[in-house]
N, CA, C and O atoms as a MOPAC input file, in Angstrom:
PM7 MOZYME 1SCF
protein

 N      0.84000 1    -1.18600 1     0.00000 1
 C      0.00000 1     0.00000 1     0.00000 1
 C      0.88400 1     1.24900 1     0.00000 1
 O      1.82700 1     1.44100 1     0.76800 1
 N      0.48600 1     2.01600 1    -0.89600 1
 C      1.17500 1     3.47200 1    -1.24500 1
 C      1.25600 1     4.51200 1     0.48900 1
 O      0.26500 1     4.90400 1     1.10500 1
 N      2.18700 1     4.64900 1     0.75100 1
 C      1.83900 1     6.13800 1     2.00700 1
 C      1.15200 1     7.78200 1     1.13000 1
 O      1.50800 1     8.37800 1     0.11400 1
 N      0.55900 1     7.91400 1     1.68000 1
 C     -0.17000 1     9.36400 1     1.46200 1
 C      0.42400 1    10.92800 1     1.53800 1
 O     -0.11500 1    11.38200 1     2.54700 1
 N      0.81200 1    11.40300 1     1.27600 1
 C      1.46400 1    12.98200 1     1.55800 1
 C      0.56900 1    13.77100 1     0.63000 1
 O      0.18400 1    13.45300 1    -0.49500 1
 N      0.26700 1    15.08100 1     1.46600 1
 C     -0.42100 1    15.92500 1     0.99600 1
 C      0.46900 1    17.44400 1     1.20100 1
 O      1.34500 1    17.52900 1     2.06200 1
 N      0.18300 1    18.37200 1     0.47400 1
 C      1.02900 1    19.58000 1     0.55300 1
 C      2.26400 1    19.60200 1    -0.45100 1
 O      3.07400 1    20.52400 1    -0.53900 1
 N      2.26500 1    18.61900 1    -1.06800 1
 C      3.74900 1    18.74900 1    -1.75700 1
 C      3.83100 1    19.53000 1    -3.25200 1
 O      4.85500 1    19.65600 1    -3.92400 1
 N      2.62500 1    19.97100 1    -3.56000 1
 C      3.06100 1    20.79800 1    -4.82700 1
 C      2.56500 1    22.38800 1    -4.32500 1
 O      2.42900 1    23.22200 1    -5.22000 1
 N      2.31900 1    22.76400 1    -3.01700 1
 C      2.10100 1    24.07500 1    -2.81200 1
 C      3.34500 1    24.99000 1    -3.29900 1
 O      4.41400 1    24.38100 1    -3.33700 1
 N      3.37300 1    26.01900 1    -3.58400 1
 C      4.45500 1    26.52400 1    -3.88500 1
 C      5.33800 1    26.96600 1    -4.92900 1
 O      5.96900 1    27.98800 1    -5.20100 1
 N      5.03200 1    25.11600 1    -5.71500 1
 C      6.18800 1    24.50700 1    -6.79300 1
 C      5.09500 1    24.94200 1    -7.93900 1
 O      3.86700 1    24.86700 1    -7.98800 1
 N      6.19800 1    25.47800 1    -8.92500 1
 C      5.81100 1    25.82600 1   -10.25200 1
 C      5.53200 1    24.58900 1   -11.17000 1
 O      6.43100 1    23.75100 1   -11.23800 1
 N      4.36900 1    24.38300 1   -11.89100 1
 C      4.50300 1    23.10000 1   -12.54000 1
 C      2.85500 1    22.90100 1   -13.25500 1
 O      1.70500 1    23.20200 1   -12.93600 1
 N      3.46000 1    22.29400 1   -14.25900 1
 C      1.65800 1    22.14200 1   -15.10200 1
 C      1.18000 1    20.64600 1   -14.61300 1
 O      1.92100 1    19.82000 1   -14.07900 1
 N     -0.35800 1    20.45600 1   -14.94000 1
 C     -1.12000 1    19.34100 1   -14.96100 1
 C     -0.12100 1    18.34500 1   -15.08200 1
 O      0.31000 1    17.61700 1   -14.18700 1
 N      0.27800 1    18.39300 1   -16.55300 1
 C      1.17500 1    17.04000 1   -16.95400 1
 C      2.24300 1    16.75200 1   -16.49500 1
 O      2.62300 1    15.59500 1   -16.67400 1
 N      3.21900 1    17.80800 1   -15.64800 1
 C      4.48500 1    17.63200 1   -14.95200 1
 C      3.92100 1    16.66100 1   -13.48900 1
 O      4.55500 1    15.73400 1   -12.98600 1
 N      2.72900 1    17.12500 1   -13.07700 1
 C      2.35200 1    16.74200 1   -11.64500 1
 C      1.72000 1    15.50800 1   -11.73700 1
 O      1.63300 1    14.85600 1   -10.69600 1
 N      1.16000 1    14.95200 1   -12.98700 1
 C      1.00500 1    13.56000 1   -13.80200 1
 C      2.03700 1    12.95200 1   -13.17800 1
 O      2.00900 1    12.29200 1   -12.14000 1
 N      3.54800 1    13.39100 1   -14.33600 1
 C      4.15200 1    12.42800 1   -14.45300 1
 C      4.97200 1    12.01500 1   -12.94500 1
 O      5.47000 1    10.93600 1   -12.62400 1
 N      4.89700 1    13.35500 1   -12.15300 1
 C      5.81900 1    13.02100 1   -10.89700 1
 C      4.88200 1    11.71300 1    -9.66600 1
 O      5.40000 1    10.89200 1    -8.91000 1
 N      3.37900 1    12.00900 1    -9.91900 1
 C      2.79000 1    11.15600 1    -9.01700 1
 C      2.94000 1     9.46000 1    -9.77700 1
 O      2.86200 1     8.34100 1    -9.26900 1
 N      3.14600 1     9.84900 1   -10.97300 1
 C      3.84600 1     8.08100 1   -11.89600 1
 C      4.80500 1     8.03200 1   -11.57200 1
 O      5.21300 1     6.87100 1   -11.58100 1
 N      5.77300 1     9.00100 1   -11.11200 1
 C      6.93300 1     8.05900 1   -11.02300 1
 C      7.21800 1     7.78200 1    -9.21900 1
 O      7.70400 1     6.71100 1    -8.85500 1
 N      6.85200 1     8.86800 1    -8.21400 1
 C      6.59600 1     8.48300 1    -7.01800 1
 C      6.03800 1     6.93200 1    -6.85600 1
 O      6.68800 1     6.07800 1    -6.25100 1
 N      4.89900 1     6.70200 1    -7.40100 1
 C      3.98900 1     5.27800 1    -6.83500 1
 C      4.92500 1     4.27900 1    -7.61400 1
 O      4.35800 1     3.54400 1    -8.42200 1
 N      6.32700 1     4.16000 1    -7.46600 1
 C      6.56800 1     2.90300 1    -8.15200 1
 C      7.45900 1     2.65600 1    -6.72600 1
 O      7.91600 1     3.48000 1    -5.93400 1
 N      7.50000 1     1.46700 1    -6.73500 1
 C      8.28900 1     0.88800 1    -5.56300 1
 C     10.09300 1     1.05300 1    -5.46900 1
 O     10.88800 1     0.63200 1    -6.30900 1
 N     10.35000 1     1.63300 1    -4.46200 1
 C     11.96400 1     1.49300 1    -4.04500 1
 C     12.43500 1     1.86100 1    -4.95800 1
 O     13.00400 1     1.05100 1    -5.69000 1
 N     12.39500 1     3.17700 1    -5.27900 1
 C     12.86600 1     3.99100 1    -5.99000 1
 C     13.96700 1     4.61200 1    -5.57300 1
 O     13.81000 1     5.01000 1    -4.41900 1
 N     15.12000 1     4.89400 1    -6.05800 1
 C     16.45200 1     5.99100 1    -5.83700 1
 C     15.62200 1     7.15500 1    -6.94600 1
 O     14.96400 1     6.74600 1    -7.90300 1
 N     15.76700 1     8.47000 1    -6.66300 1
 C     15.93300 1     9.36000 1    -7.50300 1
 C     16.74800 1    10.51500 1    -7.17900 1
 O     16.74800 1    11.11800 1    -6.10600 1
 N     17.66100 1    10.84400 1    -8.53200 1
 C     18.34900 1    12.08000 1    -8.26400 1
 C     17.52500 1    13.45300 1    -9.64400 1
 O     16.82200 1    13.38000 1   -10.65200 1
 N     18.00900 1    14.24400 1    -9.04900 1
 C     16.89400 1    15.72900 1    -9.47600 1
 C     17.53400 1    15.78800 1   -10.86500 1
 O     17.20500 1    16.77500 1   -11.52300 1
 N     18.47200 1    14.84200 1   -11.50500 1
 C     18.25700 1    15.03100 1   -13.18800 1
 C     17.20500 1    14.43200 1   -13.09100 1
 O     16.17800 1    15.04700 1   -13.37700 1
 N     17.10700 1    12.75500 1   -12.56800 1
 C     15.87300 1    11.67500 1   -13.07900 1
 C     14.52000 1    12.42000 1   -12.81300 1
 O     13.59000 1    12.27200 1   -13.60500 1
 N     14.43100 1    13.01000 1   -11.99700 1
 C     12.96700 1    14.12700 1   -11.84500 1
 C     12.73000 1    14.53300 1   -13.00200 1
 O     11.92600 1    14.10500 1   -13.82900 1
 N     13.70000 1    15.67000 1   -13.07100 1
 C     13.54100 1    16.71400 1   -14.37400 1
 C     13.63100 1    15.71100 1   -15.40400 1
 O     12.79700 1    15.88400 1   -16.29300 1
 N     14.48300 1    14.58900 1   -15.58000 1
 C     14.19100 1    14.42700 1   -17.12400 1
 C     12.43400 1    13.30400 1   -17.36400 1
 O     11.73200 1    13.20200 1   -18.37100 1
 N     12.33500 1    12.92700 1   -16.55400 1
 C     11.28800 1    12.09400 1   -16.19000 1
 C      9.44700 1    12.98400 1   -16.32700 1
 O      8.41000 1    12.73900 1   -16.94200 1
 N      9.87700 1    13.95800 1   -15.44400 1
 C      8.74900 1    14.91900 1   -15.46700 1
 C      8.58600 1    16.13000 1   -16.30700 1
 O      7.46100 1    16.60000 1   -16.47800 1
 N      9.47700 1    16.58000 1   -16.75900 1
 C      9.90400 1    17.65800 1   -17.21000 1
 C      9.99500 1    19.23400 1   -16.67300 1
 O      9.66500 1    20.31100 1   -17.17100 1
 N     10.57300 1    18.85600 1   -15.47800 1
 C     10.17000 1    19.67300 1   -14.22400 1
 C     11.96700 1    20.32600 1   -14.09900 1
 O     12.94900 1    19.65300 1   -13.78300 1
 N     11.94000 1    21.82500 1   -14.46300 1
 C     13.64400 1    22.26300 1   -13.80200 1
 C     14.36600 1    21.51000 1   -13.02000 1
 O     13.69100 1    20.98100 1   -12.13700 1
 N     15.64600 1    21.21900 1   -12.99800 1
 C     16.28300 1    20.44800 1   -12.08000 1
 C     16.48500 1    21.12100 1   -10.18400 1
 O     16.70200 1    20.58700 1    -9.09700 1
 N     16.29400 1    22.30500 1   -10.59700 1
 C     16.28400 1    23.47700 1    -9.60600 1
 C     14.70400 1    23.18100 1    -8.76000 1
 O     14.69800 1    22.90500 1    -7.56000 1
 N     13.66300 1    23.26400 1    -9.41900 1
 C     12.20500 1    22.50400 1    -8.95200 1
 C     12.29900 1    21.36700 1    -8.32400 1
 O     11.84200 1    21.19500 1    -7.19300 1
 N     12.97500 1    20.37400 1    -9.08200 1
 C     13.32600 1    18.43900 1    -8.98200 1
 C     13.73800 1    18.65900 1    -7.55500 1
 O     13.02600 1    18.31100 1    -6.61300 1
 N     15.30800 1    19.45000 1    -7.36600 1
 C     15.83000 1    19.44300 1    -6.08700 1
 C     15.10100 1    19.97300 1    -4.68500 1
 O     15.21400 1    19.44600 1    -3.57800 1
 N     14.24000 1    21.28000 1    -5.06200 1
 C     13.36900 1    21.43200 1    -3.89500 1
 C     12.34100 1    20.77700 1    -3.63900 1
 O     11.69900 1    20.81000 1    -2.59000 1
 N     12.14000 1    20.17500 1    -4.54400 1
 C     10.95900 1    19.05600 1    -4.59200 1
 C     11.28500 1    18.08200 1    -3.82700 1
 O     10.43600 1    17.79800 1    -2.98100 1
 N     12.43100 1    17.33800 1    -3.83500 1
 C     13.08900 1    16.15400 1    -3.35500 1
 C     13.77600 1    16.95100 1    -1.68400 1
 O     13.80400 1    16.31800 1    -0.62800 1
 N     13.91800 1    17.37900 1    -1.72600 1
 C     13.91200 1    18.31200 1    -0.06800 1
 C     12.94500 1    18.63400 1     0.60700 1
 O     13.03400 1    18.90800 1     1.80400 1
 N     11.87100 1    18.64900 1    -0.05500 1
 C     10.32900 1    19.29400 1    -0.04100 1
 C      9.88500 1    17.62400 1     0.88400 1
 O      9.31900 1    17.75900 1     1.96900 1
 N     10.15500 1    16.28700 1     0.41900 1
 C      9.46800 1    15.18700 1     0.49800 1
 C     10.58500 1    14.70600 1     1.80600 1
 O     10.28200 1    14.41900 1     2.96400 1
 N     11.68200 1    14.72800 1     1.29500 1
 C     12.64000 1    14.64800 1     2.91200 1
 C     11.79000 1    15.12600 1     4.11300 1
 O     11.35100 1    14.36600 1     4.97700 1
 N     11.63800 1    16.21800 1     4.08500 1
 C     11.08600 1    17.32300 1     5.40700 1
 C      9.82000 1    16.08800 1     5.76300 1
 O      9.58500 1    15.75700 1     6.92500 1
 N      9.10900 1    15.51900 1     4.62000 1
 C      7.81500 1    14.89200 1     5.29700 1
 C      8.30300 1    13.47500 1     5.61800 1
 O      7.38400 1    12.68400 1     5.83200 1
 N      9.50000 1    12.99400 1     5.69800 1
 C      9.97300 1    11.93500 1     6.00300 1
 C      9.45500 1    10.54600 1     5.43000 1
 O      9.55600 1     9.48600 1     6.04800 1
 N      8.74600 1    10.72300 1     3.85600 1
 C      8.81400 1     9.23900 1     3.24900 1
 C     10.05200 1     8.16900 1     3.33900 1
 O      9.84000 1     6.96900 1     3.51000 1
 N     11.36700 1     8.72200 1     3.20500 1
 C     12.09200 1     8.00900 1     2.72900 1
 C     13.52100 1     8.52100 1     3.47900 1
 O     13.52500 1     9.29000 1     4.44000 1
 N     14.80500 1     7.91400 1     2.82000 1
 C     15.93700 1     8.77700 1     3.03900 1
 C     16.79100 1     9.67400 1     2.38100 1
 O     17.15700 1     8.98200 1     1.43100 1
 N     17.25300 1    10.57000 1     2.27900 1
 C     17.93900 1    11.27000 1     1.67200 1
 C     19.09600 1    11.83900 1     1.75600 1
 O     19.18500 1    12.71400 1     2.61800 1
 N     20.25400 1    11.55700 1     0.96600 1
 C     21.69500 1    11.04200 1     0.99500 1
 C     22.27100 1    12.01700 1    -0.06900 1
 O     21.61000 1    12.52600 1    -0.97400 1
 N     23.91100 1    12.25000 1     0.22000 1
 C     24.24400 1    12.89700 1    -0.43500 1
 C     25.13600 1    11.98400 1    -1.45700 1
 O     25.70300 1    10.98400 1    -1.01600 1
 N     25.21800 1    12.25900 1    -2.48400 1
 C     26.46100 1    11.08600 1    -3.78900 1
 C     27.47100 1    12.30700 1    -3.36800 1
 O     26.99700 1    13.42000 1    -3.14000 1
 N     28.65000 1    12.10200 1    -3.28900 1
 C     29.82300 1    12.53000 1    -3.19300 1
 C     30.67800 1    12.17600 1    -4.25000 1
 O     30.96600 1    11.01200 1    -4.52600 1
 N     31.27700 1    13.63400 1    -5.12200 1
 C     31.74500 1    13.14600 1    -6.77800 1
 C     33.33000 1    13.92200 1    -5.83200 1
 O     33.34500 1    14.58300 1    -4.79400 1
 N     34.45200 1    13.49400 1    -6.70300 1
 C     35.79100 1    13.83500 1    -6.71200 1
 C     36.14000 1    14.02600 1    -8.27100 1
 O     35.71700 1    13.42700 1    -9.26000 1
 N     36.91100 1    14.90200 1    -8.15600 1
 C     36.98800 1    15.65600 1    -9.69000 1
 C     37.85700 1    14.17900 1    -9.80300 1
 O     38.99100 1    14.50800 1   -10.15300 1
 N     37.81100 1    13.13100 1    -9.69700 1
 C     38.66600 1    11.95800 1   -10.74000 1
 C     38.00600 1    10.84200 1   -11.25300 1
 O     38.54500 1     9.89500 1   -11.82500 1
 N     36.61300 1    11.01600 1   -10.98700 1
 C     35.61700 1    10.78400 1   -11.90700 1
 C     34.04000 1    10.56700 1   -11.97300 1
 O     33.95700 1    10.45800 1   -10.75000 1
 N     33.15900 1    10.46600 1   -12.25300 1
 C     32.12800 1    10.76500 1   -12.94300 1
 C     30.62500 1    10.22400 1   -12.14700 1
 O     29.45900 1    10.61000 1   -12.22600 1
 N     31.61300 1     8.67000 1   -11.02000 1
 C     30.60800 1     8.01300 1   -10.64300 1
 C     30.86600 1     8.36600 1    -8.42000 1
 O     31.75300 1     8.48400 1    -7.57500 1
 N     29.92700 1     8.37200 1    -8.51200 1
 C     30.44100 1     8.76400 1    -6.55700 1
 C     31.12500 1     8.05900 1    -6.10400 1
 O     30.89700 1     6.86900 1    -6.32200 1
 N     32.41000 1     8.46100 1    -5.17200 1
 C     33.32300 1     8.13800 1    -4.04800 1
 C     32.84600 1     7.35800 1    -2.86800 1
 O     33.21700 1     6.31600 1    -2.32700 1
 N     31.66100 1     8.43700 1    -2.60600 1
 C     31.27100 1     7.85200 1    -1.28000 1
 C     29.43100 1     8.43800 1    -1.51500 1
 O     28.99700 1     9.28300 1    -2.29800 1
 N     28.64900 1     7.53200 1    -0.42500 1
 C     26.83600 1     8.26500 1    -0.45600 1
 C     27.18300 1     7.89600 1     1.13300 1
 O     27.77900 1     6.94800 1     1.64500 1
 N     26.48400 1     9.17600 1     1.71900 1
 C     26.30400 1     9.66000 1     3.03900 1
 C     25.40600 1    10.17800 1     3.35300 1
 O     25.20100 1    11.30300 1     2.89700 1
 N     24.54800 1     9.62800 1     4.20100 1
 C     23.72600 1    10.55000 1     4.73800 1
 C     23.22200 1    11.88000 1     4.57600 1
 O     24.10600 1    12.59000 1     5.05500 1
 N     22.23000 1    12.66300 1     4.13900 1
 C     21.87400 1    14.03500 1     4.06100 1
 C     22.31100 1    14.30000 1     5.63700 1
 O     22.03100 1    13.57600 1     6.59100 1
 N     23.12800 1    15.62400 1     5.65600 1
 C     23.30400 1    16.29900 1     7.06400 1
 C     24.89700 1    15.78800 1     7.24600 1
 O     25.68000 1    16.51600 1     7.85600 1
 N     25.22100 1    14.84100 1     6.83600 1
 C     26.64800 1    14.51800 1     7.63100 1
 C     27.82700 1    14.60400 1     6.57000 1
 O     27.55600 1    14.04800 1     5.50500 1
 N     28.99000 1    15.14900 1     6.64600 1
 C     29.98300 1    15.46900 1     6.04900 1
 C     30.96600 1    14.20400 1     5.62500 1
 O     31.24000 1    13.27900 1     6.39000 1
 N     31.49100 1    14.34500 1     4.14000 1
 C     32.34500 1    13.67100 1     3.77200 1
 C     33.96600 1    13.49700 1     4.39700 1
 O     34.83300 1    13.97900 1     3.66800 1
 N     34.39700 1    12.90100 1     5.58300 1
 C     35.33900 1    12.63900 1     6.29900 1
 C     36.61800 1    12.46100 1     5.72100 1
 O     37.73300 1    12.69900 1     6.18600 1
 N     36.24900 1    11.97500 1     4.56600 1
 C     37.48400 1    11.04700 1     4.34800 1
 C     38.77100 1    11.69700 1     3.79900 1
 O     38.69500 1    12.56200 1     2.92700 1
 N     40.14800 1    11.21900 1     4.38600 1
 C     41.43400 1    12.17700 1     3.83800 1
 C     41.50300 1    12.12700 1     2.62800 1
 O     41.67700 1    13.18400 1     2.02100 1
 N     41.40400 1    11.07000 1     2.01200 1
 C     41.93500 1    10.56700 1     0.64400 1
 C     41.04300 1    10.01500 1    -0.57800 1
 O     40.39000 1     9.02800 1    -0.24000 1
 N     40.88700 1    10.34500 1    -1.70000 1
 C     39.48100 1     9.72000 1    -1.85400 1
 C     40.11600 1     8.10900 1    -2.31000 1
 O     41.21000 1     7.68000 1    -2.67600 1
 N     38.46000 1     7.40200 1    -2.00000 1
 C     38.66700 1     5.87200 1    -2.14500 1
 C     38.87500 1     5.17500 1    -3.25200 1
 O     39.39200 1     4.08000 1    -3.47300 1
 N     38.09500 1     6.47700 1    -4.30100 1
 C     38.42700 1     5.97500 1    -6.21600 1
 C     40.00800 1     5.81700 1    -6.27800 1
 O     40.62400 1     4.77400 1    -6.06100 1
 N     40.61700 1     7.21200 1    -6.65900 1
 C     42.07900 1     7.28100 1    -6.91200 1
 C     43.48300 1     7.20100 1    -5.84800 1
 O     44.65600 1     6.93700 1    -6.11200 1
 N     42.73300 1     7.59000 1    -4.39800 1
 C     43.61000 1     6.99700 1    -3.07100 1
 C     44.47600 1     8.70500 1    -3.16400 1
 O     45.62100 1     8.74300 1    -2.71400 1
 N     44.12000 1     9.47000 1    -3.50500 1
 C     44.36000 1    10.83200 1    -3.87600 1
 C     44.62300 1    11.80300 1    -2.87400 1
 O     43.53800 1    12.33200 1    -3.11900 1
 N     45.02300 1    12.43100 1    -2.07800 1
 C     44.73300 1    13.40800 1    -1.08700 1
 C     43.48700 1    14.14700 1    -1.72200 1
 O     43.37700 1    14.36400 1    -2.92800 1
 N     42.66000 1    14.46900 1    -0.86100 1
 C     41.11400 1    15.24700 1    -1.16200 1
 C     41.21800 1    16.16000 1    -0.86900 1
 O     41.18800 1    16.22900 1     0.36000 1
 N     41.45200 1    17.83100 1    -1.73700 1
 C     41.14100 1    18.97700 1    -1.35100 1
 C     39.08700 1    19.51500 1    -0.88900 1
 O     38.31200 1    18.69800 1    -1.38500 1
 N     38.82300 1    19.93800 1    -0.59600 1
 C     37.19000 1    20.39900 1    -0.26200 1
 C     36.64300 1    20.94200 1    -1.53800 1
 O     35.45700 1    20.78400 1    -1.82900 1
 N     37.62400 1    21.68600 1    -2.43600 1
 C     37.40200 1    22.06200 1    -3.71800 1
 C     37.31600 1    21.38800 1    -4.35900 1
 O     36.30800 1    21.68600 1    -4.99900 1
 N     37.90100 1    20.12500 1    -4.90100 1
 C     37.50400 1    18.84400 1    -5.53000 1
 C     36.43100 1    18.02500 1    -5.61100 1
 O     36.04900 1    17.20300 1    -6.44400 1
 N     35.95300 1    18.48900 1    -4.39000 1
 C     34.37000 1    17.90900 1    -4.45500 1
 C     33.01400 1    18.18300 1    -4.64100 1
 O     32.54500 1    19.19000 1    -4.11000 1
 N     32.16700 1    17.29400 1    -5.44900 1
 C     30.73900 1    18.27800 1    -5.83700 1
 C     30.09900 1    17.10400 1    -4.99000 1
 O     30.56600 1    15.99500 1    -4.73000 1
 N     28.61700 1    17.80700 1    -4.55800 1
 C     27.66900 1    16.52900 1    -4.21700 1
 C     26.17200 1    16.42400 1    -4.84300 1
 O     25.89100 1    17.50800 1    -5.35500 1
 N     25.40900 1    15.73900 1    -4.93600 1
 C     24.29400 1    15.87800 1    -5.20800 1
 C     22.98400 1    15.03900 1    -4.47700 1
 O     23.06700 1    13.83700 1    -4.22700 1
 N     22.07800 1    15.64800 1    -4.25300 1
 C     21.00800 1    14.86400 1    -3.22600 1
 C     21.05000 1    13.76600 1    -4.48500 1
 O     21.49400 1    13.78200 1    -5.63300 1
 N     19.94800 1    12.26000 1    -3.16300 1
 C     19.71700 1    11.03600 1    -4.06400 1
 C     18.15500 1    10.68600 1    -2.95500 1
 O     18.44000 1    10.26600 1    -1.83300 1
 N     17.33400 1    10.77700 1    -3.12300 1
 C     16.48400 1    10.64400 1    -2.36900 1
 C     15.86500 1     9.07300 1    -2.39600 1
 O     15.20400 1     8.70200 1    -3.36600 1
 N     16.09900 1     8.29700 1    -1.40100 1
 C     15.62200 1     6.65600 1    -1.65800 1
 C     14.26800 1     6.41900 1    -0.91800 1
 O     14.07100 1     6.77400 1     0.24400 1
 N     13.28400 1     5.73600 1    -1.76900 1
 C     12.09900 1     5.57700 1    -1.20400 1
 C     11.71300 1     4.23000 1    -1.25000 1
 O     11.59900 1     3.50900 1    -2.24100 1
 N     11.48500 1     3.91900 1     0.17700 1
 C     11.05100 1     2.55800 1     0.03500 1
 C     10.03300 1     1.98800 1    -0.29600 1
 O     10.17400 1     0.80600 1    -0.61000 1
 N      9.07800 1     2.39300 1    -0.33900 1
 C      7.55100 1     2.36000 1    -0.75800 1
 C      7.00600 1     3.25200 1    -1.65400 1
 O      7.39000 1     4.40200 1    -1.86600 1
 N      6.02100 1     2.61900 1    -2.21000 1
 C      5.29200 1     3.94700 1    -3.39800 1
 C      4.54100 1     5.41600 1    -2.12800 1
 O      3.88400 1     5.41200 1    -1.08700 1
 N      5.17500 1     6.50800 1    -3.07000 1
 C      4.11600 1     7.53400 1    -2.35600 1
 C      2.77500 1     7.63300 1    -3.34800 1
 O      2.82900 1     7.27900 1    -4.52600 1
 N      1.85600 1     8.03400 1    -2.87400 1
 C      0.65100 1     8.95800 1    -3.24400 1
 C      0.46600 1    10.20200 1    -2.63800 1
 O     -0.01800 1    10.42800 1    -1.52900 1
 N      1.05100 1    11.27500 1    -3.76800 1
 C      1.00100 1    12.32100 1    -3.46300 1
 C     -0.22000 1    13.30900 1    -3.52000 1
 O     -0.86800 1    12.89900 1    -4.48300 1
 N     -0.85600 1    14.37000 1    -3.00500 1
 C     -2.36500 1    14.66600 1    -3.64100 1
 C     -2.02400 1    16.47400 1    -3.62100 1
 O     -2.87600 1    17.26700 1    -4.02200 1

């Protein structure tokens, strides 16, 4: 059975068919999504996708984690927790010393169950 959340498009800019496709892709089971797969999925700004996916954190469906990229390549180092900082001296891809500048992150929001959003 789907969990229920209500309130989640107050605010957010978005047509009929964007709010279609996001409640199709919410109700599918154990989902990872990151705010390209939003936007390219819904056709919703990636800038929207991300407050959107912060927007659903706050109501606590699911968890939400950060991917941790190192400029040495393309796929994440490390996924951590939303809220808690990347520790590590060295990264684990290239074994590299890690400057703070080297690193980008991006939310990944994991849901274990289908939502129904209204």
């Amino acid at each position: 059975m789907a969990r229920a959340l209500t309130g989640i498009r107050e605010g957010l800019q978005m047509s009929d068919p964007q709010w279609s496709a996001l409640k199709d892709l919410l109700h599918r089971r154990r989902v990872r999504l990151m705010p390209f797969q939003v936007a390219q999925q819904t056709g919703l700004p990636e800038k929207v996708a991300r407050a959107l996916m912060l927007r659903l954190h706050l109501k606590k469906p699911g968890s939400l984690y950060l991917n941790v990229y190192h400029a040495c390549g393309e796929v994440p180092v490390a996924v951590i927790p939303f809220g808690e900082s990347f520790t590590d001296e060295e990264c684990p891809e290239c074994e590299e010393a890690v400057e703070p500048d080297e690193l980008t992150y991006e939310i990944a929001l994991h849901l274990d169950e289908p939502l129904e959003i209204e």
